[in-house]
N, C-alpha and C positions, 0 to 999 in steps of 0.2 A: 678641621676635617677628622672623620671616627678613624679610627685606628682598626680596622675590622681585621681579627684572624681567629684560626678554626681550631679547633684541636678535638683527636679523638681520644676519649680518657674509657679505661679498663675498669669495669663498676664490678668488684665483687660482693657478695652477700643477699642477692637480689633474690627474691622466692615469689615474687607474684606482682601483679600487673599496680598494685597499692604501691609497692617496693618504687616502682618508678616515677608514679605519681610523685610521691612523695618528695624525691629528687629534684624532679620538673617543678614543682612547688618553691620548694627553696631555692632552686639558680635563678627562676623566675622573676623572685621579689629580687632578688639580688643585685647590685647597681652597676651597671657597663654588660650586662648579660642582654646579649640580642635573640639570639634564638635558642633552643635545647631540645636536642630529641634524644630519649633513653630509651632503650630498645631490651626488655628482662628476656627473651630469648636469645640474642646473642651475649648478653651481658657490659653491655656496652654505651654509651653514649658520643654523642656531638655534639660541640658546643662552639657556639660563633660568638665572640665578645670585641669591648671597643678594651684594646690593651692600654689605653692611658687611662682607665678607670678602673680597672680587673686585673689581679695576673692571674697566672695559669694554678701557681701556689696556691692562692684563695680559694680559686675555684674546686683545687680538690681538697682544700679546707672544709669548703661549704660538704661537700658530698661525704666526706669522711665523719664531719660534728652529725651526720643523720643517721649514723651506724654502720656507716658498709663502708669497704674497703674502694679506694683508687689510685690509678696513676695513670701517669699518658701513655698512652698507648701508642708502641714503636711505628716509624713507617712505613717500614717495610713486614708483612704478614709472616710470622714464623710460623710453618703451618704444626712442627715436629713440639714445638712449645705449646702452644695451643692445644692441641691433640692430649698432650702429658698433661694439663693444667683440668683438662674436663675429664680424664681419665682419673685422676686422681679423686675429684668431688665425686664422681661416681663409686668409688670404688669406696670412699668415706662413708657414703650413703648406705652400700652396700654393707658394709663392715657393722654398720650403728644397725642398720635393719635385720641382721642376723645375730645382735645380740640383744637384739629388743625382742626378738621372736623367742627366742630361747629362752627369756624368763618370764617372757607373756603368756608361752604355752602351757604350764601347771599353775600362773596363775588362771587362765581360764578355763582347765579343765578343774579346779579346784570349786571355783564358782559356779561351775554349771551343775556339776553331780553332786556335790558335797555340802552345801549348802543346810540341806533339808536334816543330813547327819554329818556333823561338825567333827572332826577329830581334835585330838587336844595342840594347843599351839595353833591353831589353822588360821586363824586373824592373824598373830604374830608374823606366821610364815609367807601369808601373802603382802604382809608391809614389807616386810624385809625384802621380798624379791622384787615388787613396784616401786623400792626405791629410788633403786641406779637405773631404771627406765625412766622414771620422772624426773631426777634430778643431774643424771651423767649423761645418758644417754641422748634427750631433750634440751641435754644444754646449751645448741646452738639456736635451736629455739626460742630459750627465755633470754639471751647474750640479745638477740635480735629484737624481740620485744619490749626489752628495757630502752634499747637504743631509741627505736622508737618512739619511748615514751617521755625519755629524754630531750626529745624534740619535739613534744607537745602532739603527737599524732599518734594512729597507728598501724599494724599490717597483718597479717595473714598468720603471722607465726603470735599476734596477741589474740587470735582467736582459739587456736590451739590451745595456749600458754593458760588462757583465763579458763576453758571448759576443761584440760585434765588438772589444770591446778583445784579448781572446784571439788571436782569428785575425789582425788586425791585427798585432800585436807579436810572435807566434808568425810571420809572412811575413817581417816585416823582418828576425829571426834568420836566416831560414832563407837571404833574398838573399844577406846580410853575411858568408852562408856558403859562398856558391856555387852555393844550391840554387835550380832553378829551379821546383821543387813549389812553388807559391805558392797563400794563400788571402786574395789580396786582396779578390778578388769577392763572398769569404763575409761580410765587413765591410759593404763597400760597398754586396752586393745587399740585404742587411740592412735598415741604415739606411732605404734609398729606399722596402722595400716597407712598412715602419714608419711610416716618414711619410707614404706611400700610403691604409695603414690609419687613421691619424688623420684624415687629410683626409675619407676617406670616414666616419669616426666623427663627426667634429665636424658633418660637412652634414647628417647623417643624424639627430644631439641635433636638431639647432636646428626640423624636422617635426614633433619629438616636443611643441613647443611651439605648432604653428599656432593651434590653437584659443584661444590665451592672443590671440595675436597678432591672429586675427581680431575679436576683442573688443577691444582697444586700437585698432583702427584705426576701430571705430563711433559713436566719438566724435565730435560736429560740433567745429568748429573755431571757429563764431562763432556769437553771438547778435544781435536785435535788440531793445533794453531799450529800454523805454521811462522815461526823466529828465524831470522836469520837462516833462509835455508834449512832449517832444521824440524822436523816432525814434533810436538809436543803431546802428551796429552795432562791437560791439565781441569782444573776444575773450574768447573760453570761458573762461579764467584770470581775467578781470575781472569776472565775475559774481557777483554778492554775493547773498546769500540773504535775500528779501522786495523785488527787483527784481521789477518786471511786464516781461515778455516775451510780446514777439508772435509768432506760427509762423503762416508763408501754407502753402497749400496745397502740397507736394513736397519740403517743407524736414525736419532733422533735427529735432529736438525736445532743444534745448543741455541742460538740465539739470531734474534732478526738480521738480515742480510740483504746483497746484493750479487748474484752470482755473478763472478769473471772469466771464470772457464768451466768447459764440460756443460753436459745438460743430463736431464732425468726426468722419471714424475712423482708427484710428489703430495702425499695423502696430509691434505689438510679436513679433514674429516672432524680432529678434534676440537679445532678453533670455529669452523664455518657449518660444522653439522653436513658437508657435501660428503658425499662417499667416493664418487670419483676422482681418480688422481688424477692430479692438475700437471700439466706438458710443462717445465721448466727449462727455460735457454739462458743466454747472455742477456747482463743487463734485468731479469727476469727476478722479481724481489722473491726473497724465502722468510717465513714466519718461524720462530722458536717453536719447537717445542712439538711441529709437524714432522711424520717419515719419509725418510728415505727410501724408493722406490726399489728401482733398478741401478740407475747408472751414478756414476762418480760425478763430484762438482768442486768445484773451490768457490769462496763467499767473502767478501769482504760485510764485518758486522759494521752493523750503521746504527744499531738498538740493544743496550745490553744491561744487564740489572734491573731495576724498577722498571725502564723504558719499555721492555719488548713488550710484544704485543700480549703476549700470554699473562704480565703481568698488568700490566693497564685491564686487563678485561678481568683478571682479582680483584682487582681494586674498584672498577668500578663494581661490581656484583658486591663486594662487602659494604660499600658506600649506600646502593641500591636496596640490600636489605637492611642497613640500619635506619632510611627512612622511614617515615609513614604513613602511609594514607591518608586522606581527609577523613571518611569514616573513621579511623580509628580515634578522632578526638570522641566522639560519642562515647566510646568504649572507654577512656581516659576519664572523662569527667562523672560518668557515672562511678567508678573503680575511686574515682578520688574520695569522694562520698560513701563509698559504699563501708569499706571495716566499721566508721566511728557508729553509722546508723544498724547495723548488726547490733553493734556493742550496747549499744542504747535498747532495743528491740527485744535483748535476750531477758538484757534486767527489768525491761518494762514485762514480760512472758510472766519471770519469777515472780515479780511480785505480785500480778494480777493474780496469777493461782494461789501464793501463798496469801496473801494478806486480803486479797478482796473475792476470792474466791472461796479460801479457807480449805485449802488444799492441801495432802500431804507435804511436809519441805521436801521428802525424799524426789515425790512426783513432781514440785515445781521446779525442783533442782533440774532434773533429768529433763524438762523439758526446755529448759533457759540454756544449759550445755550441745541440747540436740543442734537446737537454733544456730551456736556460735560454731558449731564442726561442721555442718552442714552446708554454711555458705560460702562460695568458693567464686572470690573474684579473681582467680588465678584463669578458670575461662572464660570468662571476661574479656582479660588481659590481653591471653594468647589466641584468640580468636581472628585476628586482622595481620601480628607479625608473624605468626607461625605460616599461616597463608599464601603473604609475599615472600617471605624467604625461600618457597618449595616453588610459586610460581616465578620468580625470576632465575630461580636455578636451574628449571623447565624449560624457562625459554633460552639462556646462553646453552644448556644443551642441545640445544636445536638451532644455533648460529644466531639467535635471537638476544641483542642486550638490552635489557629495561633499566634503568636509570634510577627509579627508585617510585616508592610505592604510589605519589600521585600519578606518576604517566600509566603505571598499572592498573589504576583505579579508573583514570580519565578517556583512557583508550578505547573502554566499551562504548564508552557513550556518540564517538566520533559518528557525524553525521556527511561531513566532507572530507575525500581526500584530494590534495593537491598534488599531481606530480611534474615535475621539470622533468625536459625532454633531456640533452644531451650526457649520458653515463649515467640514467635512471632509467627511464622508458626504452634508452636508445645502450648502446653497447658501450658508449664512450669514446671508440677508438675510431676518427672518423678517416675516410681513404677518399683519397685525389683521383675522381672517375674520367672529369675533362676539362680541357684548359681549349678553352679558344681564344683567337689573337684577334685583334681587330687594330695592328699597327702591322709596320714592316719586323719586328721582330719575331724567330721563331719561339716555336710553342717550348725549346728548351729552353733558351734566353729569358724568356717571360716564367719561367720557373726559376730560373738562379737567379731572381732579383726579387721574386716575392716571398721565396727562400729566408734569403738573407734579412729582409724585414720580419720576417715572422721568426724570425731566430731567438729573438728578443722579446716577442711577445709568452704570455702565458695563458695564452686562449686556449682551448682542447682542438679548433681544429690546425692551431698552429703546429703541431705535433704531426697530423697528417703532411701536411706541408712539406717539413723537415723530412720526414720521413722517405715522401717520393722523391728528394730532392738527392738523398743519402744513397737512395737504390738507383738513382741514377747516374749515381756518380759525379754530381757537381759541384763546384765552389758555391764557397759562399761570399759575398764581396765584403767590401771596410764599408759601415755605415756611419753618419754623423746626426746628432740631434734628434735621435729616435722619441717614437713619446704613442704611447697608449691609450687613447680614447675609450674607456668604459662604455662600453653596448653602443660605437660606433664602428672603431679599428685603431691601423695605426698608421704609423707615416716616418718617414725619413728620412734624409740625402743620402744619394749613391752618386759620388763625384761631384756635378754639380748642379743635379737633377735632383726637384724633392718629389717623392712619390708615396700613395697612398692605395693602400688596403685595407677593404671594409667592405661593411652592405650599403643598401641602397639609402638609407639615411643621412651616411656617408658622403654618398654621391650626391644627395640634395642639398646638402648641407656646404658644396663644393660650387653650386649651380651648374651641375652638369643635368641634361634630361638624354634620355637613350634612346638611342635611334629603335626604331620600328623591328629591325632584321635581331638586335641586342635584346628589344623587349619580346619578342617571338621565342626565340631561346631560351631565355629566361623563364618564360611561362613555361615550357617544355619542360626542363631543368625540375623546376619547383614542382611540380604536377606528378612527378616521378617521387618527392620523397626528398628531393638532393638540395645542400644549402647551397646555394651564389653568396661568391664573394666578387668585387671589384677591381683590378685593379686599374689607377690610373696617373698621371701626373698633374700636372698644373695645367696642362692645354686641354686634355682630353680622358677618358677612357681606353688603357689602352686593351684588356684583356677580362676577362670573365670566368675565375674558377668553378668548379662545380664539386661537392667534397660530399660524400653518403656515410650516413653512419647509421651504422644493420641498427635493427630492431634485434631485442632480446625474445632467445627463446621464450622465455617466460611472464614476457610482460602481456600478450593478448589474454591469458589465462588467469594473468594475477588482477587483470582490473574485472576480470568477469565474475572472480571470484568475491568483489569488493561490490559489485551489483548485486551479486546475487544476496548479499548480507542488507540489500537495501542502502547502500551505501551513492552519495552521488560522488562521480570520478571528475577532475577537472584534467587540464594537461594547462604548463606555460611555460614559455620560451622567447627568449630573444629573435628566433627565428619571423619570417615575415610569413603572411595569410595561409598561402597556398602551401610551402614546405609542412609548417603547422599540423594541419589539416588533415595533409597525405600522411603523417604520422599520425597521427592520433586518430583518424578512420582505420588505418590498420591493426590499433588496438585494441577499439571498439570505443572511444572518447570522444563527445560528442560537444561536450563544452570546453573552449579553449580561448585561452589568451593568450595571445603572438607578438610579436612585436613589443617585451614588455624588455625596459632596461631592468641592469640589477636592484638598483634602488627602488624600483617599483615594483617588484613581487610581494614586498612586504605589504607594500598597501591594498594588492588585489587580496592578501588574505585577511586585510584589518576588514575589509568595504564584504569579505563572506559573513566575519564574524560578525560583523553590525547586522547581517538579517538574520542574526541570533544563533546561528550554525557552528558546532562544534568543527575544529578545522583541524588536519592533519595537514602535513607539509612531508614530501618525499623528497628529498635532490642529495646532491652529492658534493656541489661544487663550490669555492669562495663565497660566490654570488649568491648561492643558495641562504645562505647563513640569515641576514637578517630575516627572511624570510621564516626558517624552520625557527628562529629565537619568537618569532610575530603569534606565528604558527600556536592552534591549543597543544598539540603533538607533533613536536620535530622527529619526524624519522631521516637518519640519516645510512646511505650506504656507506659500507667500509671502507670499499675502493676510492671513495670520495677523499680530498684532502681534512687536516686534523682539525681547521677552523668549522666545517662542517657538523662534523662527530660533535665537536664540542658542545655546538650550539642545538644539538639535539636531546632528544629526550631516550630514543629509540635507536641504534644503531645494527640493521641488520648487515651480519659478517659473511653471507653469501651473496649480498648483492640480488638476492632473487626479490621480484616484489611479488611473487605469492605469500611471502613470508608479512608483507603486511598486512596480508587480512589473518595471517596465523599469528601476527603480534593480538590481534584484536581477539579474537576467538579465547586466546593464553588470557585476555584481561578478563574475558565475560565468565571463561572460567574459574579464575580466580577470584572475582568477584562473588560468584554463585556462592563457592567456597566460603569465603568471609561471612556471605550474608548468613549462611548456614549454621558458623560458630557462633556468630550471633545470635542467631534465633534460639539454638537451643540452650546456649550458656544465658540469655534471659527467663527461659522458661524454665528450667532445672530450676533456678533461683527462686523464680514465680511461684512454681508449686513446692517447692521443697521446702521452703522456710516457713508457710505457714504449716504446711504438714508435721513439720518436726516442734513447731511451736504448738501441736495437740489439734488443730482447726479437724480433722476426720475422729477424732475421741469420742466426743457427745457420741455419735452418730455409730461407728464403727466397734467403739470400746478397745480401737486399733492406735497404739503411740509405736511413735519409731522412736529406734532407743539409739544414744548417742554410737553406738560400734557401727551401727548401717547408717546412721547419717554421715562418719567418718569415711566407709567407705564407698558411698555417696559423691561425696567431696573430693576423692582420690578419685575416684573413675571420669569424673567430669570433665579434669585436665587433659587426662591423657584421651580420652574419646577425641577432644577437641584437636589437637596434634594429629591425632589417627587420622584424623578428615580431610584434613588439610594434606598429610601424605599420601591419600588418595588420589592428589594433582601427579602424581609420576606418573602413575599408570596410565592415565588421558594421551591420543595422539593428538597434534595438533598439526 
């Protein structure tokens, strides 16, 4: 059996979309290596391996023999580290680009004017000053290109490296020669506008992450626990889970809970994107990291450290954008190819001009250099993750969690949604409207006995049950031999009667058939909206629940919003025809499936996908699960239990299902986006490499000379990033 585990490993050295390739290349051949995604905008990798073939040591062997720096990466997100760690490369960047400017600037104001009248020393003086920019300042450059080459490949920084080492060493001939044609400037202006371009790439990654950021900084920093009678206030790190904590009015709310006294409201705005504050009583769960309204509360924490919910919903967003996309292989396999055939292209340029052309070396030089600065798989690269990381950061600001960049990518295309009625369509919370009796027992009796059966169960409308059972004040009795029928009911002894609660399947499955005056009822009941439940014993039928559970404000709105995208809506439920029905004509759902057990939703959504239908799956509940795992798109609600979420792809944190056609919308625009980086980082390339390899010359008597093909190559990236943080500004 494979030994499968994951690790996230910290790739530094990374400069362009080659950089990861190259990576992905090596772990790939590499033996017990199952999957690998490398991700050069957050700097990062994932890697899944069989550990009785692999260790973890190797693996960052492998990554380290290719030139770039790694190790694993913690589990839990320092955001204060992280922050310092890209502030520093920034600020490196910054430093190396203010002293590459500073000796770039008289060498190119020396070149442009001076040229024509030479002063004495002026070649000297301009070696001397394009030294320490080509060889100090550039030197993490050629450090990066060696490595490279080391490993039999190359990258982004051997473009750079081979076009100013060129003109570099091609000046110093030409000085040593007497000639005063010099192309120090071409080096030097190089370099500066390169490092220009990264400075502005790096400040321009680090936006692409706000939304991550604004989420780590809504963390409180302290709590007040109550010890022994005693008030504490201590720090968020030292909070143990089954501590009681106090929250006064204005305060954060330290970590997930359970309130046990006191009530309030309470602004979950930051986790669910709702603006309105939500009513908090007993019993009534509180999330980290949400305010404190008005009033006072005590909590017992049930969620603390990595658990709470503030930090699950980090983690999956950084899980979320280090995947990615299926498009982005396109973008990969081209990038993988793409330095060596530059590299190839520039020296096939050179020597076509010089040797079969018979063209100046100075002109065949400058145009084989233009070539190598000019092409820039960097937007390439970052065309697809720059993308996903601003659209999933888009959407958990808007209570929207995406998973990672296929459900982002796949979501536009959904042609079916599925949704399950009970705590999706419906409110979740179901209420006990009527109990009729059809023995000598009264209508309370025949509640403290189905009570006490449903005490045990974990159905949703067992909960109603309990509920009216609690507000009325009743016992609950001693039961024996309880046992849970999945999408039947359940059943029990109370003394030395066994009895049974369920639907009508239930009751066929019993050989009971209902009297005429039971099935008139019944239809009434159902016809309304309202579930029937059963109950009965071994002789008979003794009584008839009837349990309603509201419709959501915003589920008529949210499936009309799903039509109006062209979208077909289904609904399915365990419920029987006519309950069904009455639900889902109130929402405007015309196709539905009733009466379907848990095991079988899976299959009504394999029997859509066979008539080739992209399928979304919405529910909330245990039962949902196989289903949204079946599903092309599990959307799961929050309020749903954690089997759910899990087996989702999509988790919205409001519960509202307008928000899934705003999941969809967030994909078509992020798609739009990607296709867009795409198009143009193939076009720039398209035209720009033969233009700088002379193709508008004959004609024009127009060359682009290697300084505007460098700055060319800088504007590219960052254009590409800019586009992409053009998703914030989108409402959804």
């Amino acid at each position: 059996m494979v030994e499968k585990k994951k690790i996230d490993v910290e790739i530094s050295g990374m400069h362009c979309s080659s950089c990861s390739a190259i990576i992905q290349r090596a772990l790939h051949k590499s033996k017990g290596i199952i999957t690998s995604s490398v991700n050069v905008t957050n700097n990062r990798g994932t890697i899944e391996f069989n550990s009785e073939e692999i260790s973890e040591e190797e693996i960052l062997g492998i990554i380290i023999k290719k030139g770039y720096g790694a190790k694993i990466a913690l589990g839990t997100f320092d955001y204060e580290e992280e922050e310092r760690k890209k502030e520093k490369i920034l600020q490196e960047i910054k430093r190396n680009f203010y002293w590459s400017f500073f000796l770039t600037l008289p060498i190119f104001i020396i070149s442009m004017f001076f040229m024509k009248n030479p002063f004495p020393y002026q070649g000297l003086i301009l070696w001397i000053l394009a030294t320490p920019v080509q060889f100090f300042i550039a030197l993490p450059m050629y450090k990066s290109s060696f490595s490279a080459l080391k490993a039999k490949t190359a990258n982004m920084d051997s473009l750079i490296v081979l076009g100013t080492s060129a003109a570099y060493f091609y000046s110093v001939f030409l000085l040593l020669n007497g000639s005063m044609e010099l192309y120090f400037e071409t080096s030097s202006v190089l370099i500066t506008i390169v490092l220009f371009g990264r400075y502005l790439e790096n400040k321009a990654k680090g936006k692409t992450t706000d939304a991550m950021r604004t989420l780590m900084e809504l963390s409180a920093k302290n709590a007040r626990v109550i010890r022994e009678n005693h008030e504490l206030l201590v720090s968020i790190d030292s909070v143990l889970e089954g501590d009681i904590i106090l929250v006064k009015p204005g305060e954060k709310i330290p970590v997930d809970g359970i309130i046990i006294a006191g009530h309030s409201s309470v602004d979950e705005s930051m986790i669910t994107g709702e603006s309105i504050p939500i009513e908090k009583n007993i019993h009534d769960t509180v999330i980290g990291a949400t305010i404190n309204k008005h009033g006072s509360f005590t909590f017992r924490a049930n969620k603390v450290g990595v658990n709470t919910t503030l930090s699950q919903i980090i983690k999956l967003i950084q899980d979320a954008q280090q995947t990615k996309a299926p498009i982005q292989r396109f973008a990969d396999l081209v990038s993988a190819y793409f330095v060596p055939g530059i590299i190839f292209f520039s020296f096939l340029t050179f020597f076509v001009r010089y040797f079969f052309l018979s063209q100046e070396l100075a002109f065949a030089l400058l145009t084989g250099i233009s070539v190598l600065v000019i092409s820039c798989p960097c937007a390439l690269g970052l065309a697809t993750p720059t993308a996903i990381m601003v659209g999933v950061g888009k959407g958990a600001q808007n209570g929207i969690l995406i998973k990672g960049g296929e459900a982002l990518e796949l979501a536009n295309k959904v042609q079916v949604v599925v949704f399950d009625k009970t705590g999706t369509i419906t409110k979740g919370k179901p209420e006990v409207t009527d109990i009729f009796s059809y023995c000598d027992l009264t209508e309370r009796e025949l509640l403290e006995l189905v009570a006490s059966l449903e005490k045990h169960s974990e159905h949703p409308l067992a909960e109603a049950i309990i509920k009216k059972a609690e507000e009325d004040k009743l016992s609950f009795k001693t039961i024996k031999n309880f046992k849970a029928i999945p999408g039947f009911g359940v059943e029990a002894e109370i003394g030395k009667e066994m009895y049974y609660f369920g639907n009508a399947k239930l009751m066929k499955n019993l050989s009971f058939s209902l009297a005429s005056t039971i099935e008139i009822r019944v239809s009434q009941l159902e016809e309304e909206g309202k579930t029937v439940m059963y109950f009965a014993s071994k002789k008979a039928i003794l009584a008839v629940v009837a349990v309603l559970d509201t419709i959501k404000e915003t589920s008529l709105e949210g499936v009309q919003l799903l039509k109006n995208l062209g979208i077909e809506v289904f609904m399915i439920t365990g419920d029987n025809q006519r309950t069904a029905h009455a639900i889902a004509n109130a929402v405007g759902i015309s196709q539905v499936f009733a009466q379907v057990l848990p095991e079988e939703k899976a299959h009504h959504i394999k029997s859509l996908q066979e008539k080739g239908k992209i399928v979304a799956m919405v529910g909330d509940g245990i039962n949902d699960s196989p289903a949204l795992a079946q599903a092309d798109i599990g959307i799961a609600m929050s309020s749903g239990t954690d089997v759910a979420m899990e087996s989702a792809s999509v988790v919205l944190m409001k519960n509202d299902l307008r928000d899934v056609s705003r999941a969809i919308f967030l994909s078509k625009l992020t798609m739009t986006k990607i296709k867009q980086n795409l198009f143009w980082a193939l076009l720039y390339n398209s035209l720009g490499i033969p233009i700088a390899a002379g193709l508008l010359y004959p004609f024009t008597g127009w060359l682009l000379s290697p300084i505007l093909a460098g700055a060319a190559m800088a504007l590219s990236s960052v254009s590409v990033i800019s586009n992409s943080l053009l998703l914030t500004f989108k409402k959804i």
